[in-house]
C-alpha positions as CSV (number, residue, x, y, z in Angstrom):
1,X,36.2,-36.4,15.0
2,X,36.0,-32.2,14.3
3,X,39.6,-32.1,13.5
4,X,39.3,-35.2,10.9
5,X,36.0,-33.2,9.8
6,X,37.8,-29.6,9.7
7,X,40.8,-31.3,7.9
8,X,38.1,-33.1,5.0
9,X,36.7,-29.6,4.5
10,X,39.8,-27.6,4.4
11,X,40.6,-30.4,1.9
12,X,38.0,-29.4,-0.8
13,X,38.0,-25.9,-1.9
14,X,34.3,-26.7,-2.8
15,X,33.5,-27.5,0.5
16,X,35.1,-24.3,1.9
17,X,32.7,-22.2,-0.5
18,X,30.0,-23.5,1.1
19,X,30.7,-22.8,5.0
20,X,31.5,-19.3,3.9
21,X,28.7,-19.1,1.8
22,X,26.6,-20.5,5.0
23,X,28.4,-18.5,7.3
24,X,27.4,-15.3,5.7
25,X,24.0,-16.3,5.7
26,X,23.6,-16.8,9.1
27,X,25.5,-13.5,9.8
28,X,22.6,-11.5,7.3
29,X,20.0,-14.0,9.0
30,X,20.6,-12.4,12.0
31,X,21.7,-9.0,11.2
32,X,17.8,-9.1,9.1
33,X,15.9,-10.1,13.0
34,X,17.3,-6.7,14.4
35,X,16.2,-4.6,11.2
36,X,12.8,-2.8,11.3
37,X,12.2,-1.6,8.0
38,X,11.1,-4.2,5.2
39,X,13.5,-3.2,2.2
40,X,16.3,-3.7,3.6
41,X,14.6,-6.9,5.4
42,X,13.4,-8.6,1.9
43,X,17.7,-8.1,0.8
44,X,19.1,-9.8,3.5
45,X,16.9,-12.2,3.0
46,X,17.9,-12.7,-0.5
47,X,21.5,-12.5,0.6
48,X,21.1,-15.3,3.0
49,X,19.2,-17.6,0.3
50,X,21.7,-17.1,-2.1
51,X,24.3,-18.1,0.9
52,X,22.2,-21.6,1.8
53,X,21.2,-22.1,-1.7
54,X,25.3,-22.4,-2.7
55,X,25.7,-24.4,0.4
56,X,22.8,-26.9,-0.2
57,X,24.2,-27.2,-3.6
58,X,28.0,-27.8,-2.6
59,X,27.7,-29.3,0.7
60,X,24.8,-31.4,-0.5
61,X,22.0,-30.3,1.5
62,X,19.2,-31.2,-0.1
63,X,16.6,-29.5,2.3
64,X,18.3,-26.2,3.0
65,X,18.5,-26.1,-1.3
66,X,14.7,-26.5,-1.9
67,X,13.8,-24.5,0.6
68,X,16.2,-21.5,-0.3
69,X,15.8,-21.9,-3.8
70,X,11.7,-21.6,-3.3
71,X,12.5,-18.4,-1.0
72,X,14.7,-16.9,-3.3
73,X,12.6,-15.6,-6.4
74,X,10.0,-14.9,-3.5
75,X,11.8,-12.2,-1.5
76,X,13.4,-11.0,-5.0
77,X,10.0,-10.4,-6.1
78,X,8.9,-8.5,-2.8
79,X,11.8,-6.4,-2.2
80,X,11.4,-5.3,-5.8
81,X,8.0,-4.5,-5.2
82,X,8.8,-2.5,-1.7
83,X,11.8,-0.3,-4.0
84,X,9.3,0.5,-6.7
85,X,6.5,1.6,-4.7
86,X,8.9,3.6,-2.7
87,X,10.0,5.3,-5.9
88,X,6.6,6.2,-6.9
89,X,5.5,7.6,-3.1
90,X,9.0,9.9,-3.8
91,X,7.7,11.2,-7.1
92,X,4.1,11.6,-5.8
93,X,5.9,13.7,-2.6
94,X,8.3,15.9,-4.7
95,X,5.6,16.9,-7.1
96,X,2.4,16.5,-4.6
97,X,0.3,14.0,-7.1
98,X,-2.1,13.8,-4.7
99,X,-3.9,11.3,-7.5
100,X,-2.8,8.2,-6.0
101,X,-1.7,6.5,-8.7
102,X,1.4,4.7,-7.2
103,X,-1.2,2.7,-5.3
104,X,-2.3,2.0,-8.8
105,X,-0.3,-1.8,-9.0
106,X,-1.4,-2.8,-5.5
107,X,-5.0,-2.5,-6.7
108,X,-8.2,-4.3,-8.2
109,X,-9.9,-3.2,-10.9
110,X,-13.9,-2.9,-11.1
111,X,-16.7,-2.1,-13.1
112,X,-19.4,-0.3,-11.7
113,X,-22.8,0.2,-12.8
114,X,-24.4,3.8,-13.3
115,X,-26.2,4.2,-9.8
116,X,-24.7,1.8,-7.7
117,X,-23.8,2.7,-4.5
118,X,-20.0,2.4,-3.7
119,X,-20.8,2.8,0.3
120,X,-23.0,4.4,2.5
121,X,-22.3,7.4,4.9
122,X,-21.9,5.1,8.4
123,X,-20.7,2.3,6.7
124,X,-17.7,0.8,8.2
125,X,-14.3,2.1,5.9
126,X,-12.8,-1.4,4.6
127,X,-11.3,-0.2,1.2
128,X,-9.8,2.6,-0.5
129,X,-11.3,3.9,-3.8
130,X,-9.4,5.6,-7.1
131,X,-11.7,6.5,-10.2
132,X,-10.2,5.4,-13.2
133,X,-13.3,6.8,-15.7
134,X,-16.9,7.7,-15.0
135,X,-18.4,10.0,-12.6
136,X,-19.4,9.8,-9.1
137,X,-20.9,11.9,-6.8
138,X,-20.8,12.5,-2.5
139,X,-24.2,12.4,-2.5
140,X,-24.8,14.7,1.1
141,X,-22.5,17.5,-0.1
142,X,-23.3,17.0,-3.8
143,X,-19.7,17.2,-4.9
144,X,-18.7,15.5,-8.0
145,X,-15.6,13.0,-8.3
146,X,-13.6,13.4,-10.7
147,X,-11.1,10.5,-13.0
148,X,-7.5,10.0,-11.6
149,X,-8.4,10.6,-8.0
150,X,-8.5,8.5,-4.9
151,X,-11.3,8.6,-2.1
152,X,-12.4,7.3,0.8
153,X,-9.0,7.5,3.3
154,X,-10.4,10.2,5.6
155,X,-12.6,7.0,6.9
156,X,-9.6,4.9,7.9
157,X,-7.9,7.4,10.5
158,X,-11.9,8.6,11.8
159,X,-11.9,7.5,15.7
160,X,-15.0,5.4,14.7
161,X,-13.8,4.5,11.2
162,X,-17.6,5.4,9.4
163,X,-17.6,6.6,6.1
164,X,-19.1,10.6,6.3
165,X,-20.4,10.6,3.2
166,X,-22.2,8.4,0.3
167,X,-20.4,7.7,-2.6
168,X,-23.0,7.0,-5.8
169,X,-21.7,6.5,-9.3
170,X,-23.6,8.7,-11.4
171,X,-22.6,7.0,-14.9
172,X,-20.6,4.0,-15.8
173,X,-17.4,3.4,-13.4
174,X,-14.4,2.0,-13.8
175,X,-12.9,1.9,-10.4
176,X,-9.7,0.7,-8.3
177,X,-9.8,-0.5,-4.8
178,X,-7.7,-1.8,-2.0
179,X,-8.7,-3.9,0.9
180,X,-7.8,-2.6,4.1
181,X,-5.0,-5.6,5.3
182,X,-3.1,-4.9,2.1
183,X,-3.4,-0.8,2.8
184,X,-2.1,-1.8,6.5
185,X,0.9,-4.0,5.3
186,X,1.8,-1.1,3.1
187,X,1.6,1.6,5.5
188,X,4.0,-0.5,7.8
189,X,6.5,-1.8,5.7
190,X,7.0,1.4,4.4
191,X,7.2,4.4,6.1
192,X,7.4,7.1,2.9
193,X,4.3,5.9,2.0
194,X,2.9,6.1,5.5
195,X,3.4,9.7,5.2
196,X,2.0,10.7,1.5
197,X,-1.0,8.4,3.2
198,X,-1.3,11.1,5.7
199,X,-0.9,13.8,3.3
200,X,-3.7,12.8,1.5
201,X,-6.0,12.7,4.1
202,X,-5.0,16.1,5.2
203,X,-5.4,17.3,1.9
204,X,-9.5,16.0,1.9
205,X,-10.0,17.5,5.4
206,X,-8.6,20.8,4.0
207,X,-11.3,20.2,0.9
208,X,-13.9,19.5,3.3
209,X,-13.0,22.7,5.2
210,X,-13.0,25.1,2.7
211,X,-16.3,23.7,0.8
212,X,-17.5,24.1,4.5
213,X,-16.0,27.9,4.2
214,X,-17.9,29.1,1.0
215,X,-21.3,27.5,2.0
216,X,-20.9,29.8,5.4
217,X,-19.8,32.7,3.0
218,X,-22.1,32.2,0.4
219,X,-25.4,30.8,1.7
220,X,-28.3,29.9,0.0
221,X,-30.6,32.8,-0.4
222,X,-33.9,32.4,1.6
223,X,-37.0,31.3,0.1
224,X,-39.4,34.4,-0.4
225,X,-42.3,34.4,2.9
226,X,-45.8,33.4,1.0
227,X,-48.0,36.3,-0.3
228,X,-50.9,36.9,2.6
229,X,-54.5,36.7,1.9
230,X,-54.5,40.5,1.0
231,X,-52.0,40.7,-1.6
């Protein structure tokens, strides 16, 4: 019966552990399907691993302890990750490192080959770019790229998401890219970086505008009219 069950529990001081420990769990279970932010998310689920793996382990439950203790290191893992990246977007903000290189971790490196065409202006923008060493060049405007900086968000937030430009690598590259899904799971889990995201962009659309600016106020002088038959 519950009270011969409530009076075998109350019995064991071991066994009283483990519904609190449960109990907790389910109360951070819950409390995590109302929050919208994924830090705080990835602790409570840690907190209610923790909470099922003591039960599983006291009760026994050997289920709810497997599957708790798989979780576990998994959401530790992630929830350190989600800190750390949010530390870097803070530096990156406070002293405008508009490098990118807190993306740096979530990234693959490449080599690229002197010539080859990292994409082509229409393509359709699927990955973010960051120079590492080499040189590469915006072919259309003729504007060099420099090591240490990332390219190729404007493309991403462009109502028909086409790369404007060609991007050729004019020596040897070593280059860092992101995919777009993982560039998407960042920018919603974590608002801060959302915003640098932005900032970036904004910061190319202002180098676009003011390359745009000194071509107007500097144009090319005019190629001298041929000599006629006379002259």
């Amino acid at each position: 019966s519950t009270q011969a069950w409530i009076a075998q529990t109350l019995a064991s001081p071991w066994q009283i552990v483990a519904i609190v420990a449960s109990a907790i769990a389910i109360v951070l279970v819950v409390i995590g399907s109302f929050v919208k932010t994924m830090i705080p998310l990835r602790w409570l689920a840690v907190g209610g691993n923790v909470g099922f793996v003591i039960y599983g382990a006291l009760h026994p439950s050997i289920v709810m302890l497997v599957l708790n203790a798989a979780l576990l290191p998994i959401n530790i893992v992630r929830a350190v990750q989600m800190v750390r990246l949010t530390k870097r977007v803070r530096a990156a903000t406070k002293h405008r490192d508009g490098s990118g290189i807190w993306l740096k971790p979530y990234m693959i490196r490449t080599k690229r080959k002197a010539g080859e065409i990292l994409f082509h202006k229409g393509d359709q923008a699927d990955h973010l770019y960051f120079l590492v060493d080499g040189g590469i060049e915006l072919v259309e405007i003729g504007a060099a790229i420099e090591p240490g900086t990332m390219f190729g968000a404007i493309a991403f937030f462009a109502p028909d998401r086409r790369r404007t430009l060609t991007a050729r690598c004019t020596t040897k590259c070593t280059v860092l890219t992101i995919d777009e899904s993982t560039l998407k799971q960042l920018y919603y889990q974590n608002p801060e970086f959302g915003f640098e995201l932005m900032a970036q962009v904004a910061g190319g659309l202002t180098a676009d505008k003011q390359r745009l600016e000194e071509r107007l106020a500097h144009p090319p002088p005019a190629a001298p009219a041929p000599a006629g038959p006379g002259a």
